[in-house]
N, C-alpha and C positions, 0 to 999 in steps of 0.2 A: 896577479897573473890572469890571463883571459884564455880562453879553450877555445880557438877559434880553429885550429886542426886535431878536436876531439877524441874522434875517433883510429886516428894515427899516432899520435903522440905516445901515447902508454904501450901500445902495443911493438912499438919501432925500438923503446928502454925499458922491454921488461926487466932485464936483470939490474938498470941501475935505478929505475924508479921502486924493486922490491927491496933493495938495499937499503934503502931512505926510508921506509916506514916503518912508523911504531909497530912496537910489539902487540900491544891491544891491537891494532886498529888491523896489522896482516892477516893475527887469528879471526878476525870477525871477517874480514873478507874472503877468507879461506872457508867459512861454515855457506858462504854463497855458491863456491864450486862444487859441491856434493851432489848438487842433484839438476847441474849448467846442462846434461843433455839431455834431459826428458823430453824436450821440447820434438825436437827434429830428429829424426836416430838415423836421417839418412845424408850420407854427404852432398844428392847432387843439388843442383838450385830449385827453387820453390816459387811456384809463384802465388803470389799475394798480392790483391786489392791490382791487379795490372802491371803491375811490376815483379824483374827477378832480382830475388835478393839470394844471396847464397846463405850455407848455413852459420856464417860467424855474426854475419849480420840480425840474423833474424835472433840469435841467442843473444846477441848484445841488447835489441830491442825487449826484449823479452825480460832482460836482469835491469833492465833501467825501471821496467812495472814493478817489480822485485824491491828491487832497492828503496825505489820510492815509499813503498808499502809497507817498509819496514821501518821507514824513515818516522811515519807518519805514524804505525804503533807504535812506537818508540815516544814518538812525544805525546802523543795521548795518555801511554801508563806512567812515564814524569809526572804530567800534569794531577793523575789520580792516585801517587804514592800518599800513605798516611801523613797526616800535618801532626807533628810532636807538638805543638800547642793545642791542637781541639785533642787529642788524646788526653795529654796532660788532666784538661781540663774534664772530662770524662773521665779520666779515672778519681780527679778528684771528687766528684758527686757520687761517686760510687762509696768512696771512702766517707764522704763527709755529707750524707743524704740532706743533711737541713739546709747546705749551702745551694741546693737547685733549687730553683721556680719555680713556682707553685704552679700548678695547671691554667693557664689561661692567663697566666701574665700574658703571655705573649701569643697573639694572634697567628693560626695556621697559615702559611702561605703555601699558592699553588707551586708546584715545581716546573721547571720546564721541562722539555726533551732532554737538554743537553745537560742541566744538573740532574737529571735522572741516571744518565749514562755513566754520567762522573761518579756517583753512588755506588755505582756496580760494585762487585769485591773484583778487587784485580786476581790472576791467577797466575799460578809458579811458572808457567811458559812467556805469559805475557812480561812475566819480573824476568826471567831466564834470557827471554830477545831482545831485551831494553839495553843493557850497556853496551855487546857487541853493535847494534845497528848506530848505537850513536858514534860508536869507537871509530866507523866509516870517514865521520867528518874530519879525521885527522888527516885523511889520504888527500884532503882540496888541500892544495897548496897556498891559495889563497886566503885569507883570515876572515877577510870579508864575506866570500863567496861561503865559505864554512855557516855564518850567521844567515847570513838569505837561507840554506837551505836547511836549517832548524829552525828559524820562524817561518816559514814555506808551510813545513811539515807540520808544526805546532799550530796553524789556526786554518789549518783542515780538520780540528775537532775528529780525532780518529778516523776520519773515515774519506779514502779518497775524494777528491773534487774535482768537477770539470773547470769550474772557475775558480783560481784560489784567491782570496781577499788581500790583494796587492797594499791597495791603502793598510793594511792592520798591519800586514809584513814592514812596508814602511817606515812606518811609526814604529814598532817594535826595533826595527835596526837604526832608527833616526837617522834617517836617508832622505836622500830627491832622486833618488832613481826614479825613472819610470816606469810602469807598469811593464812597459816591451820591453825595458832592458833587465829587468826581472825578471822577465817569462824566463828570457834568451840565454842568461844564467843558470836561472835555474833547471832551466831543460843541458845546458852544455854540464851544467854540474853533477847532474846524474848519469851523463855519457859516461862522463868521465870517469866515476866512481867504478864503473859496470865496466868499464873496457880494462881499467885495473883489475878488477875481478877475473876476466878473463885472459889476463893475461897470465897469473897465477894458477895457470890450468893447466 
């Protein structure tokens, strides 16, 4: 299924596109509408960058930063949950001290940035926001589009990007899309997400 009337679709069926969604994935888009009017607290139009947008618009623009951001911690603390094998094997040397390495078997290496970050300890909110943001990807109708937008989010490396690495997305969903018809997804797939959201409101 393709979002090419985005931001009309979900809002034209809210009652029977809320019918249709999982139970996870409503609650998780219901923890979005708590705090949908911070933004704007005034109903009339706004003007922004040259143009008037009214106020559904600018809060739709607003929950797609939102979304994405949550998309995108979400697979960042995935990626940093504990591995039950290096545990394992840690508690085994605890237990069993003669079975570790002697000091200098094994040469220090430097670390990077990004296995730096990955080391961090994750924290009870960051565990707390992780299932509902993923629960979201139930709401794409499409199976396909679901996967672009968790590898999208997953090698932005936590932390938003102006460019996201199309080729890794690729190769991770073993695809020939194109870079454009990526983007073009990926930006309608978060419309889409966000206008569900606000229609629940």
């Amino acid at each position: 299924m393709r979002y090419n009337s985005v931001s009309t679709c979900p809002a034209q069926s809210s009652s029977a596109q809320t019918s249709r969604i999982h139970q996870p994935a409503s609650i998780a888009a219901a923890q979005f509408t708590k705090n949908a009017d911070h933004d704007n607290p005034s109903d009339s139009p706004v003007l922004i960058s040259g143009s008037t947008v009214d106020r559904h618009e600018q809060a739709l623009v607003s929950l797609v930063h939102r979304v994405e951001g949550r998309l995108v911690g979400a697979t960042w603390t995935l990626r940093r949950m504990p591995d039950r094998e290096k545990g394992f094997l840690h508690m085994r040397t605890m237990l069993w001290p003669e079975a570790a390495a002697d000091t200098g078997t094994y040469a220090p290496q430097d670390m990077t940035t990004l296995q730096a970050r990955r080391n961090v300890r994750l924290t009870p909110l960051e565990i707390d926001q992780m299932q509902p943001a993923l629960d979201l990807l139930q709401l794409l109708p499409d199976l396909a589009d679901r996967k672009l937008l968790f590898w999208a989010s997953w090698h932005q490396d936590g932390e938003l990007q102006v460019k996201i690495p199309w080729a890794k997305v690729r190769r991770s969903m073993d695809s020939n899309l194109s870079r454009w018809t990526m983007k073009r997804r990926y930006d309608n797939g978060l419309r889409w997400l966000a206008s569900i959201i606000l229609a629940q409101r």
